[in-house]
Biopython code that builds the backbone (N, CA, C, O; Angstrom):
import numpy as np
from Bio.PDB.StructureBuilder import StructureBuilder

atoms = [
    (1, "UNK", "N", (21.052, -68.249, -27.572)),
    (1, "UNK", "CA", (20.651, -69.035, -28.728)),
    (1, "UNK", "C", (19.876, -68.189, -29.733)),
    (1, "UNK", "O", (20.015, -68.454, -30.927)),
    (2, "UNK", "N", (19.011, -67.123, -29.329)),
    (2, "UNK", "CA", (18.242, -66.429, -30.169)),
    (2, "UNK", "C", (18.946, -65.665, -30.663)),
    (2, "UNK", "O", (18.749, -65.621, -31.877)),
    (3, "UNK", "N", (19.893, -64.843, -30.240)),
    (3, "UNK", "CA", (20.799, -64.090, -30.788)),
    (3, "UNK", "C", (21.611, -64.749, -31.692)),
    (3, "UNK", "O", (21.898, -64.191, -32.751)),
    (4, "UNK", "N", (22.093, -66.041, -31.386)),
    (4, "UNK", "CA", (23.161, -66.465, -32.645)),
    (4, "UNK", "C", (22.088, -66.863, -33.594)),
    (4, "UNK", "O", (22.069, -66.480, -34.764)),
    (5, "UNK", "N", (21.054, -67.765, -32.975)),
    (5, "UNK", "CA", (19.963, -67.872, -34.746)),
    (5, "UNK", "C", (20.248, -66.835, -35.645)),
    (5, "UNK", "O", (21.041, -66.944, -36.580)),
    (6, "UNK", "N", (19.187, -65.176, -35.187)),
    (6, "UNK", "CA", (19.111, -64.174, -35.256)),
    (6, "UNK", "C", (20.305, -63.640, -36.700)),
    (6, "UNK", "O", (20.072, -63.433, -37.891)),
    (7, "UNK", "N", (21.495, -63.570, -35.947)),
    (7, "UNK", "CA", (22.815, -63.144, -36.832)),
    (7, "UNK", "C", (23.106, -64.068, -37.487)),
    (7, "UNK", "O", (23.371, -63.680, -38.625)),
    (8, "UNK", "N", (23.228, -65.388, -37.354)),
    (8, "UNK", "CA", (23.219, -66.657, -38.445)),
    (8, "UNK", "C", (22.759, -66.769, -39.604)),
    (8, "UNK", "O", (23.329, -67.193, -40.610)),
    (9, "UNK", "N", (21.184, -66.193, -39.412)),
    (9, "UNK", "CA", (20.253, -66.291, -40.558)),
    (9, "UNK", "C", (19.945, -64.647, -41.315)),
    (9, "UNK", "O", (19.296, -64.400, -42.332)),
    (10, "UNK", "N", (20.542, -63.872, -40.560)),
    (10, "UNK", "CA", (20.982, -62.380, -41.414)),
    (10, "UNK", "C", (19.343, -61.907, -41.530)),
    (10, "UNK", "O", (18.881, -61.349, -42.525)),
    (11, "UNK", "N", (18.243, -62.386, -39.808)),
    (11, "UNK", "CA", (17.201, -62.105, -40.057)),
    (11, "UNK", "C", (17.406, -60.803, -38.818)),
    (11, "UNK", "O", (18.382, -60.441, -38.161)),
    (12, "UNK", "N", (15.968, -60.336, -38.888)),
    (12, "UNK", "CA", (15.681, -59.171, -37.843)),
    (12, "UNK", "C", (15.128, -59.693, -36.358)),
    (12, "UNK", "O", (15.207, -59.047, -35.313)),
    (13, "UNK", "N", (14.869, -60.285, -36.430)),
    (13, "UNK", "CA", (14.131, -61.265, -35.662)),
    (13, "UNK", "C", (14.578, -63.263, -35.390)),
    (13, "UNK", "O", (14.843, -63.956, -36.372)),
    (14, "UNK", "N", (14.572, -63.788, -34.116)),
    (14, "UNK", "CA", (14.472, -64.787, -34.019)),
    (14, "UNK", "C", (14.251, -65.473, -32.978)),
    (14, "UNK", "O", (14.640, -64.926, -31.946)),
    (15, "UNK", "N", (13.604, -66.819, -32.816)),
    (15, "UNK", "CA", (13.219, -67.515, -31.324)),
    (15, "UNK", "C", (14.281, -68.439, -30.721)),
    (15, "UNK", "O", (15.392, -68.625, -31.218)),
    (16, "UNK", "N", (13.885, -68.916, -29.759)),
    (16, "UNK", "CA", (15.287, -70.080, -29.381)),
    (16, "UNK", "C", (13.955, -70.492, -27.788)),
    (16, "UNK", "O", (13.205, -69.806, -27.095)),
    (17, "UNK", "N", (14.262, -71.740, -27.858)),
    (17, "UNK", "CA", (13.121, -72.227, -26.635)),
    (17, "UNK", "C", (13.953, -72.911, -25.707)),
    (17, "UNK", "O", (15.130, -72.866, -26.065)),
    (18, "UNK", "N", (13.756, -73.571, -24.570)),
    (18, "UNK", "CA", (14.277, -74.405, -23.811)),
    (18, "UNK", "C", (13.808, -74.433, -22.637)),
    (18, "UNK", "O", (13.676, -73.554, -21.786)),
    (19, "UNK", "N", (13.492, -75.848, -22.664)),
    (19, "UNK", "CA", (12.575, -76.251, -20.952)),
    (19, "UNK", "C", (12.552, -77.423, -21.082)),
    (19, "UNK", "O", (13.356, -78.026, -21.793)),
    (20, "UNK", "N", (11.417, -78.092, -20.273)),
    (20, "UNK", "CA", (10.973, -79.381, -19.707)),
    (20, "UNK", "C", (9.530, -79.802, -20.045)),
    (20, "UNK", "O", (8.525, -79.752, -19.336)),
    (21, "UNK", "N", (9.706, -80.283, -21.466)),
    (21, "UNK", "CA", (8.345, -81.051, -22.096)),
    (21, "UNK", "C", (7.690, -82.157, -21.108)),
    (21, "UNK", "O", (6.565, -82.300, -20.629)),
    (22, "UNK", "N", (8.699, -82.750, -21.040)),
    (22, "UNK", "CA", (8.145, -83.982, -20.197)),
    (22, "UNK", "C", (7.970, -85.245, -20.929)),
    (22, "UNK", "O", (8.662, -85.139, -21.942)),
    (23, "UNK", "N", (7.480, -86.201, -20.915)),
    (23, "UNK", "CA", (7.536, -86.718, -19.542)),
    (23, "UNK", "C", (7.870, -86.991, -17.989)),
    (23, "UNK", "O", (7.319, -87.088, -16.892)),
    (24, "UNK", "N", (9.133, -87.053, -18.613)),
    (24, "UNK", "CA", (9.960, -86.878, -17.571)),
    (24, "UNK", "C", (10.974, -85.400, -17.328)),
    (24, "UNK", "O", (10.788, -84.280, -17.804)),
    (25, "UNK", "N", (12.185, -85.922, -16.327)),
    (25, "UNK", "CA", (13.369, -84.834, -16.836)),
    (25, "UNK", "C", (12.718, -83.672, -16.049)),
    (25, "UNK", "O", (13.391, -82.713, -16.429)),
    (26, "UNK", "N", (11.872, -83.231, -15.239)),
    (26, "UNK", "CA", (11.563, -82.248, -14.211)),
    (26, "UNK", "C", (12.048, -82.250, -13.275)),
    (26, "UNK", "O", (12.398, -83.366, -12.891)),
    (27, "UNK", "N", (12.312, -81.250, -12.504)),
    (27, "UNK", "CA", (12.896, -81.612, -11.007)),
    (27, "UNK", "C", (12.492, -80.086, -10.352)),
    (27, "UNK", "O", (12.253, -79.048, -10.969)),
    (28, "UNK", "N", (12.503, -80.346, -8.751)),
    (28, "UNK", "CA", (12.156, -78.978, -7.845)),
    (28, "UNK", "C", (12.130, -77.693, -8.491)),
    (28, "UNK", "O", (11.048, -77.112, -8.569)),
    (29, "UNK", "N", (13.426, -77.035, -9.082)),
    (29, "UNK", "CA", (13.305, -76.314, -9.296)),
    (29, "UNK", "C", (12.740, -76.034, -10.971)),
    (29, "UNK", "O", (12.476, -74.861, -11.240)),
    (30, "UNK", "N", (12.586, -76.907, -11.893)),
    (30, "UNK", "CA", (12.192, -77.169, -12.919)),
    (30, "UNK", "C", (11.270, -78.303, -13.283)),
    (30, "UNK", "O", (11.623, -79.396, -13.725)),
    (31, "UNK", "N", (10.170, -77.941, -13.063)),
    (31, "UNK", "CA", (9.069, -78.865, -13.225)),
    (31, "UNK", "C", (8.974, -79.083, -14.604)),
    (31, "UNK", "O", (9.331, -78.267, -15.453)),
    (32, "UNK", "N", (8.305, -80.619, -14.913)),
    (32, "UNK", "CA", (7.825, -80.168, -16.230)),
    (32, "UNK", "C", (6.621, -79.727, -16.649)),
    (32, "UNK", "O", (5.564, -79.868, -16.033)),
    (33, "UNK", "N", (6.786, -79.127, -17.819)),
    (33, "UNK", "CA", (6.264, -77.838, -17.997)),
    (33, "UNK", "C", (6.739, -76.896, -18.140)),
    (33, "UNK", "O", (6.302, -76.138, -19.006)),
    (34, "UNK", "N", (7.798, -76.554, -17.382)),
    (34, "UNK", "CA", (8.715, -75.266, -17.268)),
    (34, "UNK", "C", (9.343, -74.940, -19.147)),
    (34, "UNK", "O", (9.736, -75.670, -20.057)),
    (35, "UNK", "N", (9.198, -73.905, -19.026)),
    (35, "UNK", "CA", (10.118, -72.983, -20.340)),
    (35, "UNK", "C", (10.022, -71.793, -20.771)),
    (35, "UNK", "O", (8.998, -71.141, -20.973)),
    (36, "UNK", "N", (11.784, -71.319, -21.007)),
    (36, "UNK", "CA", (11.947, -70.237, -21.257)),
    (36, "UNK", "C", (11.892, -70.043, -22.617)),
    (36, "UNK", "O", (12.151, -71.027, -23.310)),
    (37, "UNK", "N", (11.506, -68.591, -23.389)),
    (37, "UNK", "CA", (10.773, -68.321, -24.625)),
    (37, "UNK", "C", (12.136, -66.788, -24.951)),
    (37, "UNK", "O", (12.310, -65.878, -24.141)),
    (38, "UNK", "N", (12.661, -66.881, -25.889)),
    (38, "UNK", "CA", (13.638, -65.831, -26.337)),
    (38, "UNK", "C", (13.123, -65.203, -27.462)),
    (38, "UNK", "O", (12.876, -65.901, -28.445)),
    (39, "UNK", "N", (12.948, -64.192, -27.487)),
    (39, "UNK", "CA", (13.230, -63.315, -28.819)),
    (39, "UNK", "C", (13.949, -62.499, -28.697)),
    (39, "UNK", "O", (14.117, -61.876, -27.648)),
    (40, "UNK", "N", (14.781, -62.239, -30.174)),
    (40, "UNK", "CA", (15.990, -61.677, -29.858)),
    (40, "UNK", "C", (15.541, -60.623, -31.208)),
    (40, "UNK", "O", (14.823, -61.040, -32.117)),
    (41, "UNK", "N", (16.154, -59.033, -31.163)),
    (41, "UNK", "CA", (15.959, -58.322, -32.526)),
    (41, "UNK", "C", (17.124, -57.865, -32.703)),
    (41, "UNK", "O", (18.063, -58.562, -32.318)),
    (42, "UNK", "N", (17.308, -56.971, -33.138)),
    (42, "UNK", "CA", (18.802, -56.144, -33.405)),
    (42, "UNK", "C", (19.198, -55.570, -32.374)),
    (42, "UNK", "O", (20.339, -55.635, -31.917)),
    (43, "UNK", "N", (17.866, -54.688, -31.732)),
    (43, "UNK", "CA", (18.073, -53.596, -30.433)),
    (43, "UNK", "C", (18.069, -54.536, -28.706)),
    (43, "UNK", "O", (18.495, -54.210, -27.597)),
    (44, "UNK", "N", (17.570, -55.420, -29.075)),
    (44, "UNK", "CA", (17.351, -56.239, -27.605)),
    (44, "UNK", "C", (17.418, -57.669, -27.809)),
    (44, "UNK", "O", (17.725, -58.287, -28.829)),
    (45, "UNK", "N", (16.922, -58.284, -26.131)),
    (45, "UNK", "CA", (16.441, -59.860, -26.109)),
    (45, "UNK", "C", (16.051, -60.115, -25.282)),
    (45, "UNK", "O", (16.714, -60.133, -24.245)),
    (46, "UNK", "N", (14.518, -60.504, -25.343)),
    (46, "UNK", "CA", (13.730, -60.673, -24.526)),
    (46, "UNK", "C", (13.490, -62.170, -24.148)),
    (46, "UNK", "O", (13.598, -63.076, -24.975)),
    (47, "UNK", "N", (13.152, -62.370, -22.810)),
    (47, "UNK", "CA", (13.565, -63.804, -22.543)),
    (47, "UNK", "C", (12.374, -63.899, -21.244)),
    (47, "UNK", "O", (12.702, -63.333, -20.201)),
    (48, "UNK", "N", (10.807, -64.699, -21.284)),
    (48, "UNK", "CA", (10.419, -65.113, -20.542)),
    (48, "UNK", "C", (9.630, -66.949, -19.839)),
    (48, "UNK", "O", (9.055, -67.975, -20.202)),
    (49, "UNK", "N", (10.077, -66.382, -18.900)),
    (49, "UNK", "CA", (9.678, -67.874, -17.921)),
    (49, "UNK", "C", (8.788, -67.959, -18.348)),
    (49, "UNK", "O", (8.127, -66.924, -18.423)),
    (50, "UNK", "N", (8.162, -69.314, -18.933)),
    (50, "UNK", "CA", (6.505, -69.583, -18.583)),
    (50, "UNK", "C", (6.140, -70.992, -17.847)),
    (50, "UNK", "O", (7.095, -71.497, -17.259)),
    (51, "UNK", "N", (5.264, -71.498, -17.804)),
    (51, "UNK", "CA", (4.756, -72.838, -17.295)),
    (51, "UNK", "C", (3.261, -73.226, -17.881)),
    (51, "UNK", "O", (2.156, -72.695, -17.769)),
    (52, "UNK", "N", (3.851, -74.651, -18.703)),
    (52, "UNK", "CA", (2.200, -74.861, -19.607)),
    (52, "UNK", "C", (2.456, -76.609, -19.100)),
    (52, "UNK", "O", (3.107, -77.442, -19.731)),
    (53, "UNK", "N", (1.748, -76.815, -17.821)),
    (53, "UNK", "CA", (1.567, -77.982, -17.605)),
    (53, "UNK", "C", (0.531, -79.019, -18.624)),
    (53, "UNK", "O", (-0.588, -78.631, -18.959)),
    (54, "UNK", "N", (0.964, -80.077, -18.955)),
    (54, "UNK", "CA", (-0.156, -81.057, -19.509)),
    (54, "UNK", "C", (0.988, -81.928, -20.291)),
    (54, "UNK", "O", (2.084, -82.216, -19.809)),
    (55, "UNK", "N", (0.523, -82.287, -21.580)),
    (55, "UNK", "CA", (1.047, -83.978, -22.163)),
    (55, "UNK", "C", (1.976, -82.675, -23.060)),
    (55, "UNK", "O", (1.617, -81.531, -23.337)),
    (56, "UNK", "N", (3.461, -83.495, -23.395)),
    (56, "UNK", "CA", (4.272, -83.250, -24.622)),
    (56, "UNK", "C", (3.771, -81.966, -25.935)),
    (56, "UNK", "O", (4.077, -80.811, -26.229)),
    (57, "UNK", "N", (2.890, -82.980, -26.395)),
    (57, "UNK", "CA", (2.314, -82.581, -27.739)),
    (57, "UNK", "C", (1.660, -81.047, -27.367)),
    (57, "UNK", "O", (2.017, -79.975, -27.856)),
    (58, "UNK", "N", (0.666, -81.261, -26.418)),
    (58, "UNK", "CA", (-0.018, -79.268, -25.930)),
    (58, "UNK", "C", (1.368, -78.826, -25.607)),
    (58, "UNK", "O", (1.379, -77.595, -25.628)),
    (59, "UNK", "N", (2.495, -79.291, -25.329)),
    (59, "UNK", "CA", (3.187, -78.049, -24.665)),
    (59, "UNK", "C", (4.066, -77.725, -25.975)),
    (59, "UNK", "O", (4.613, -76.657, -26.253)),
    (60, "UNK", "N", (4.062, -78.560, -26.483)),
    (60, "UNK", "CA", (5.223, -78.053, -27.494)),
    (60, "UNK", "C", (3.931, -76.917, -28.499)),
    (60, "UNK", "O", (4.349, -76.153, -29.369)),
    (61, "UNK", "N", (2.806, -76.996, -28.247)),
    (61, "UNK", "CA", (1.609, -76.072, -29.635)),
    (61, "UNK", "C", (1.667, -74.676, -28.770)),
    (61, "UNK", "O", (1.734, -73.497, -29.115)),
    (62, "UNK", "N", (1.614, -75.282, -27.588)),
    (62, "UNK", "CA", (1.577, -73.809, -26.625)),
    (62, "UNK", "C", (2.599, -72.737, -26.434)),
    (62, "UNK", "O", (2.334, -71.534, -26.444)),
    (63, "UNK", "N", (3.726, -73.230, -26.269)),
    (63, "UNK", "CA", (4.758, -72.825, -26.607)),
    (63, "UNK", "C", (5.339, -72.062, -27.853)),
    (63, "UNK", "O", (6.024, -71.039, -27.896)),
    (64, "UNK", "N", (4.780, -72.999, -29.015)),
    (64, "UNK", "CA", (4.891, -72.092, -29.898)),
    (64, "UNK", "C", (4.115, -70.890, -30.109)),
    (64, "UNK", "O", (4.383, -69.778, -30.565)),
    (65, "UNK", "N", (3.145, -71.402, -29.674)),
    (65, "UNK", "CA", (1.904, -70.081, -29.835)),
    (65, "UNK", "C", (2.800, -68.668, -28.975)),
    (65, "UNK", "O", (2.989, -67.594, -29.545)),
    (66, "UNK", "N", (3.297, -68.980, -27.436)),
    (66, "UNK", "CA", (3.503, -67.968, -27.116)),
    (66, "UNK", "C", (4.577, -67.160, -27.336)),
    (66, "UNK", "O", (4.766, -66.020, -26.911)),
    (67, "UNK", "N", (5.386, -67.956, -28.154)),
    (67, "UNK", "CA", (6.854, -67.102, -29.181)),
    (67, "UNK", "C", (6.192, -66.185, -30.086)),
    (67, "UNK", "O", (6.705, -65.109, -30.393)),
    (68, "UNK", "N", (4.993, -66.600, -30.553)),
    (68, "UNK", "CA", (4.547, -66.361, -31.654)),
    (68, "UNK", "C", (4.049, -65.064, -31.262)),
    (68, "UNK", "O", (4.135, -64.088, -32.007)),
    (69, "UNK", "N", (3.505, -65.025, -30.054)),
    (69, "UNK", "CA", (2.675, -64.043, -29.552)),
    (69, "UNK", "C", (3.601, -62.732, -28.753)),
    (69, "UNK", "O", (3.321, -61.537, -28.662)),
    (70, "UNK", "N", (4.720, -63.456, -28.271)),
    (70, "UNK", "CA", (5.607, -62.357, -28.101)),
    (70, "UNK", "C", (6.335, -61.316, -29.304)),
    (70, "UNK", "O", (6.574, -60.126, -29.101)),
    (71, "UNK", "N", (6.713, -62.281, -30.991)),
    (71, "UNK", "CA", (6.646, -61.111, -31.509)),
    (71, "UNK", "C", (5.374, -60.403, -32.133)),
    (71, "UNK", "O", (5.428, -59.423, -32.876)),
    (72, "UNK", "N", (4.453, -60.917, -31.804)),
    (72, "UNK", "CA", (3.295, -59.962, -32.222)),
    (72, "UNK", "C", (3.031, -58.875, -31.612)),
    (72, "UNK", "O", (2.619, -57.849, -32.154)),
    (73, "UNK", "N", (3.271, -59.044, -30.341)),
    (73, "UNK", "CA", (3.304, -57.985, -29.617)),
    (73, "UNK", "C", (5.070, -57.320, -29.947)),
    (73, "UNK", "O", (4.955, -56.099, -29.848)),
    (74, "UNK", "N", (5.892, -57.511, -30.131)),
    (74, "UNK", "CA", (6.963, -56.562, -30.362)),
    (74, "UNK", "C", (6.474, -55.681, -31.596)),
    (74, "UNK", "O", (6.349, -54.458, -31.660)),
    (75, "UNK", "N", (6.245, -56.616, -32.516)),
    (75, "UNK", "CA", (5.720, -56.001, -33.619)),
    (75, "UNK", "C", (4.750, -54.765, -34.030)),
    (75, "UNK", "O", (4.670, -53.974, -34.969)),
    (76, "UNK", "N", (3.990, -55.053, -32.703)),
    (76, "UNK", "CA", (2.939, -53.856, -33.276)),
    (76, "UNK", "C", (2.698, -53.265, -31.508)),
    (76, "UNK", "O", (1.782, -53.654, -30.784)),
    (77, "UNK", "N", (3.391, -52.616, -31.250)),
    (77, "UNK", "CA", (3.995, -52.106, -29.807)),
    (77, "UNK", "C", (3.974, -50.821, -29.918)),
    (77, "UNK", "O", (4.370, -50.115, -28.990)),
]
sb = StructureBuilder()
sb.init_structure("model")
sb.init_model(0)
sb.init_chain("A")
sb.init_seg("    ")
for serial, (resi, resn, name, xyz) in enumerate(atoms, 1):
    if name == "N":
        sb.init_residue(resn, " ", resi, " ")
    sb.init_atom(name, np.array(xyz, "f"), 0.0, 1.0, " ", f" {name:<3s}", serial, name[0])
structure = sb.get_structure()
């Protein structure tokens, strides 16, 4: 998904998310909470697991924060 954003939008950079906000919709191997975080650049695509248990609304701020924070760190690496 980050990769087609990425080339779609003719940018250098792009995110793509997907997990289990919750309420519901968790299961054994995917709790909610669970989500994976993509950034994709020209040269690579980086893609990590995280887990930010609590209500909807924190996970979706948290989440963004940590896209945000993965290209900050690509960025100045």
């Amino acid at each position: 998904m980050a990769e087609g954003a990425r080339k779609r939008a003719g940018s250098t950079y792009a995110f793509a998310t997907t997990g289990v906000a919750g309420p519901s919709g968790g299961s054994r191997e995917k709790p909610v909470g669970t989500v994976y975080v993509a950034l994709a650049s020209e040269r690579e695509i980086k893609v990590k697991k995280l887990f930010f248990p609590g209500d909807r609304e924190t996970f979706k701020q948290v989440v963004a924060q940590a896209a945000f924070e993965m290209l900050r760190r690509k960025l100045f690496s």
